[in-house]
C-alpha positions as a Markdown table, in Angstrom:
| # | Residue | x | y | z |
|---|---|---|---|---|
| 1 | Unk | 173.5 | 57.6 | 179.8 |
| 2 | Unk | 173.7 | 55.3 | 176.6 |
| 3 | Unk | 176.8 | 54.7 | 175.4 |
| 4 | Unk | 177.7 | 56.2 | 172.2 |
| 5 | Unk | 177.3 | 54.4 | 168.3 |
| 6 | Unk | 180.1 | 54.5 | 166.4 |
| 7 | Unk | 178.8 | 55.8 | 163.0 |
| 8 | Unk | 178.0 | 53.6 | 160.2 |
| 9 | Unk | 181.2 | 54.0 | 157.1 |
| 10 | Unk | 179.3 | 54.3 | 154.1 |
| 11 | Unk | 181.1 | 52.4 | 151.3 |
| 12 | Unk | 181.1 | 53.7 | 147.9 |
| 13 | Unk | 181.2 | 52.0 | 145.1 |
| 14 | Unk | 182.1 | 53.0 | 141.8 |
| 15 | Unk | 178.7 | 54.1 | 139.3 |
| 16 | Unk | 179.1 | 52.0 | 136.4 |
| 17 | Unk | 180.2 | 53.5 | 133.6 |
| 18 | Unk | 179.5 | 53.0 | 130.0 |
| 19 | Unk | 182.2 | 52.0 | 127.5 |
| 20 | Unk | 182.9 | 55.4 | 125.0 |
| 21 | Unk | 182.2 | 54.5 | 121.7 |
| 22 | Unk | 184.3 | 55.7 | 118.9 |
| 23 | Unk | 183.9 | 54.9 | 115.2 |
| 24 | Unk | 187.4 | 52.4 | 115.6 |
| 25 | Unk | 185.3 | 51.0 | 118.9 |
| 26 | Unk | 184.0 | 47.7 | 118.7 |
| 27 | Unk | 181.1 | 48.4 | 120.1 |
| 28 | Unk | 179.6 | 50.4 | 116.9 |
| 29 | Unk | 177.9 | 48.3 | 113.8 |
| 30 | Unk | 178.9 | 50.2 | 110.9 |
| 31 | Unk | 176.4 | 47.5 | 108.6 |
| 32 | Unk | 172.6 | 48.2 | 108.6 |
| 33 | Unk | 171.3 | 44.4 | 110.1 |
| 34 | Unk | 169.5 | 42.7 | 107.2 |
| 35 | Unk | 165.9 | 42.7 | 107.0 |
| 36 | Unk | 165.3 | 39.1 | 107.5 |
| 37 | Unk | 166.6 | 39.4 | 111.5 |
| 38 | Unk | 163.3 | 41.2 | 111.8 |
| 39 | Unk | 160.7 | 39.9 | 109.6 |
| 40 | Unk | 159.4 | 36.1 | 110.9 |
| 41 | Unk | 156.7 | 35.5 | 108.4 |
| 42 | Unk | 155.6 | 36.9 | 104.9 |
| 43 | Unk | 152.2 | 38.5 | 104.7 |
| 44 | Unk | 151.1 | 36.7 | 102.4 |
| 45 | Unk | 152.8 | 33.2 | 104.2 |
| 46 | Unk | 149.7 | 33.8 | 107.2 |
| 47 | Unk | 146.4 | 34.1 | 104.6 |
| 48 | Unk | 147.5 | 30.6 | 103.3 |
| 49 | Unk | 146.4 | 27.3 | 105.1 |
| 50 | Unk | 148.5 | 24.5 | 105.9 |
| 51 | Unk | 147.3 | 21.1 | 105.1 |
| 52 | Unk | 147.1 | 20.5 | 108.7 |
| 53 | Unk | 144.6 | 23.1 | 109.4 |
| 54 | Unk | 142.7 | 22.0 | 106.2 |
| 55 | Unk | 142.3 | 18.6 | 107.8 |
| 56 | Unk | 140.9 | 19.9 | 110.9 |
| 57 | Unk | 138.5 | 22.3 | 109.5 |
| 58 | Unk | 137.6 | 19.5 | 107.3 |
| 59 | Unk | 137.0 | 17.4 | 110.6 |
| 60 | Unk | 135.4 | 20.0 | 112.4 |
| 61 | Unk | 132.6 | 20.6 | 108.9 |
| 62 | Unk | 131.9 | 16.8 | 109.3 |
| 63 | Unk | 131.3 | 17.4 | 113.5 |
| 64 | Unk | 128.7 | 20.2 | 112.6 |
| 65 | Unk | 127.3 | 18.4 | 109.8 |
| 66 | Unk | 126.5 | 15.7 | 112.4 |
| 67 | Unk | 124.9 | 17.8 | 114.8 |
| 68 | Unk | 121.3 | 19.4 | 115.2 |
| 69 | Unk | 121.0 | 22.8 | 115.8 |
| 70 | Unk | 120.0 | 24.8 | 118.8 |
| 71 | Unk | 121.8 | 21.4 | 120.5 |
| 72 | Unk | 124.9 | 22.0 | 122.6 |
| 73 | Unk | 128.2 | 19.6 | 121.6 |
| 74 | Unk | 129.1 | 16.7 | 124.0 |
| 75 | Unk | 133.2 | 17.2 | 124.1 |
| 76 | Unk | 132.7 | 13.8 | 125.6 |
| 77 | Unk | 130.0 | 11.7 | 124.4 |
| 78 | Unk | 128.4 | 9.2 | 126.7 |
| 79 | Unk | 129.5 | 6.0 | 124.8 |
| 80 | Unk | 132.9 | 6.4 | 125.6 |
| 81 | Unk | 132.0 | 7.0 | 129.8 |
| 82 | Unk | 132.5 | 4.0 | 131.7 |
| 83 | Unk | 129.2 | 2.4 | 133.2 |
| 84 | Unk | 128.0 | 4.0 | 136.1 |
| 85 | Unk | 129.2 | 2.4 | 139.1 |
| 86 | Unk | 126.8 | 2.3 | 143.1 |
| 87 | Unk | 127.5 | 4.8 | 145.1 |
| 88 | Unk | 127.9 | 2.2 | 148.0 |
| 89 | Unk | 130.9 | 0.2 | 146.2 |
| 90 | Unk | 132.2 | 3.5 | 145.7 |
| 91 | Unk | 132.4 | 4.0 | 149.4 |
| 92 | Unk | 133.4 | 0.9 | 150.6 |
| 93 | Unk | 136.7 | 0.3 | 148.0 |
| 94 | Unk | 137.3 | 4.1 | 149.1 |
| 95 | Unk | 136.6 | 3.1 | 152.9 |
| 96 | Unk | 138.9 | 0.0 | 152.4 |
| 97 | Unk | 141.7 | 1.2 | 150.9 |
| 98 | Unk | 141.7 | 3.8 | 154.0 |
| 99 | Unk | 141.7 | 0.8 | 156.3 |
| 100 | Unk | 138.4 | 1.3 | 157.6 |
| 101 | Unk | 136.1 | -1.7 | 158.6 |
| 102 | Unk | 132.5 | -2.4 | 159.6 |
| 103 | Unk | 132.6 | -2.7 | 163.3 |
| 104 | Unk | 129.4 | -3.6 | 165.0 |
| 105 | Unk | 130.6 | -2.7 | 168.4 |
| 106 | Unk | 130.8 | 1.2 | 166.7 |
| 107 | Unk | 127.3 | 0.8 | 165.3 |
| 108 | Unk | 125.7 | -0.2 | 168.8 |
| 109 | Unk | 128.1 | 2.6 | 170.6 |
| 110 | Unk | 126.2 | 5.4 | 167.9 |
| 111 | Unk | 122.7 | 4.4 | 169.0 |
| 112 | Unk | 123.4 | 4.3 | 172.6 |
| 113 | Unk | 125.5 | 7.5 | 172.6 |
| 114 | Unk | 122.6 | 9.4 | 174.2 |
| 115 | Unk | 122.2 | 7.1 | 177.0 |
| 116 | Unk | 125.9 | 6.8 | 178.1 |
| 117 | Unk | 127.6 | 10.1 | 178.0 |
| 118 | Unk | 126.3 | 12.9 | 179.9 |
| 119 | Unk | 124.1 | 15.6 | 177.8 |
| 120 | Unk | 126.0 | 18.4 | 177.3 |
| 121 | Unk | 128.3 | 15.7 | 175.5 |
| 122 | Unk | 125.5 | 13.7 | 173.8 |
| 123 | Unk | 124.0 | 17.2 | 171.8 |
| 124 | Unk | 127.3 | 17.8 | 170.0 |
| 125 | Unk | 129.7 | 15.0 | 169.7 |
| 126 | Unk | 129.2 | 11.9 | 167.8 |
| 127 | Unk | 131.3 | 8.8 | 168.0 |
| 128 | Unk | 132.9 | 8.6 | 164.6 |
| 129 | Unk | 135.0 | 5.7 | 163.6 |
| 130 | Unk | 136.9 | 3.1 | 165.3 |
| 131 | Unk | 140.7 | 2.3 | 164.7 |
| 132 | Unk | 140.7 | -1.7 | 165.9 |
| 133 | Unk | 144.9 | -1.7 | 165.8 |
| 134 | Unk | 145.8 | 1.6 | 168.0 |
| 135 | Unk | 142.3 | 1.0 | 170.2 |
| 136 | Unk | 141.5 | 4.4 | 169.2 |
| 137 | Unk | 137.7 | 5.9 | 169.0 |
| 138 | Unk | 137.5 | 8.9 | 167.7 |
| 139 | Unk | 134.4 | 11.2 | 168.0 |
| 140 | Unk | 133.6 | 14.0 | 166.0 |
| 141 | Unk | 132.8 | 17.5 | 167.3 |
| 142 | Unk | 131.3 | 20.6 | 165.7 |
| 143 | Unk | 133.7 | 23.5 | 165.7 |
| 144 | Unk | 137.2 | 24.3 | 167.6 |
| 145 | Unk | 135.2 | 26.1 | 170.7 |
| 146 | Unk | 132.9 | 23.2 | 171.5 |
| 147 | Unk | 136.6 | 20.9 | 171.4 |
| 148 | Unk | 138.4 | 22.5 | 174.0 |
| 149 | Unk | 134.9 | 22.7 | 176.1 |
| 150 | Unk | 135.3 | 18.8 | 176.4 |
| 151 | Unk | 138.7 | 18.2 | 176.0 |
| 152 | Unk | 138.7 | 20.2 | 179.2 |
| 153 | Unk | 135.6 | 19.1 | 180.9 |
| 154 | Unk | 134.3 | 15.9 | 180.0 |
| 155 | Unk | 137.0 | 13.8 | 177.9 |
| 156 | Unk | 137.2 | 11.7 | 181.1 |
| 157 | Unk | 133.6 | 11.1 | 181.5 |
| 158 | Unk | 133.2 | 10.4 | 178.0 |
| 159 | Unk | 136.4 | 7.6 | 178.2 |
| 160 | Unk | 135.0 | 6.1 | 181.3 |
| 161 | Unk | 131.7 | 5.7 | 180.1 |
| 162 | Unk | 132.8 | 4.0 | 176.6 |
| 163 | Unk | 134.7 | 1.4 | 179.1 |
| 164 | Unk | 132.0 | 0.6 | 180.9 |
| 165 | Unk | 129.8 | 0.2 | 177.7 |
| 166 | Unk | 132.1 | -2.1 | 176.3 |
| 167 | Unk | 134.9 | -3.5 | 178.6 |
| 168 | Unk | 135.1 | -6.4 | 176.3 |
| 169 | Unk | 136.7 | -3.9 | 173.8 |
| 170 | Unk | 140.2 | -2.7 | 174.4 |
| 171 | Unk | 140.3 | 1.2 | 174.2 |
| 172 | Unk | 143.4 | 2.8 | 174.6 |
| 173 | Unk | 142.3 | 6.4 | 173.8 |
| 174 | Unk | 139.3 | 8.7 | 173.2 |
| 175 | Unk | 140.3 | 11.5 | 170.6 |
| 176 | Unk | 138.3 | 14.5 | 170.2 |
| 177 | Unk | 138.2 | 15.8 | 166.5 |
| 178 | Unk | 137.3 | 18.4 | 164.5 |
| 179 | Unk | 134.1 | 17.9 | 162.0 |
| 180 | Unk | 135.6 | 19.3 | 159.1 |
């Protein structure tokens, strides 16, 4: 029925052996190894302080003869922090350094998205940011179920009516995204 396997030759190799050892062998150390191949420091060499950690103890009696008590140290005391910068110039050097820009058209397009696109669209997505170069919008869906839903059902409805919103604006593409 099957034809037959031809049986696997087992190889062996050799155990290793170890080398005998004689008193004439190499191998044997007839002298005891001095005591100083095993000893790294003196007893008495680790109860002594350096001058280096005298220094820094020193330092660190001056830093808690600074301090009040019951108050926790500041590692990094807020003279040597950098003034607090906006929140909003935050964003926009971040947003701008991404290549992101203020588009208008995008602005209007968020507060008519519930007018335009059918409902079932309108509850979940949100139209998300605008790539001027590519003629990309990209709109931003919950989770990876709700995606495929209108990737598959509506992602031509939801292209046609973004045209006919703005036909002054060339869009090339509607991509569907995650919100992560």
């Amino acid at each position: 029925m099957f034809p037959k396997r031809k049986k696997a030759v087992r190889r062996a190799f050799p155990e290793p052996v170890a080398p005998e050892v004689t008193d004439e062998s190499p191998f044997v150390d007839t002298e005891p190894e001095p005591e100083m191949f095993y000893a790294h420091a003196s007893p008495e060499g680790r109860k002594t302080l350096t001058e280096r950690d005298l220094a820094r103890n020193a330092g660190v009696d001056r830093l808690f003869s600074l301090t009040r008590r019951g108050l926790p140290i500041d590692a990094d005391p807020h003279e040597t922090h950098a003034d607090p910068i906006p929140m909003s110039n935050a964003v926009e050097t971040l947003l701008s350094r991404l290549g992101i820009h203020e588009s208008p058209w995008l602005e209007r397009l968020s507060q008519a998205w519930a007018e335009i696109v059918p409902e079932e669209v309108a509850r979940d997505a949100v139209p998300g940011k605008w790539d001027d170069e590519r003629g990309i919008l990209f709109v931003y869906v919950p989770n990876a179920r709700r995606l495929f839903e209108l990737r598959q059902n509506y992602l031509a409805k939801i292209e046609a009516a973004v045209r006919a919103f703005a036909p002054e604006i060339k869009l090339r593409q509607v991509r569907l995204m995650q919100n992560v």
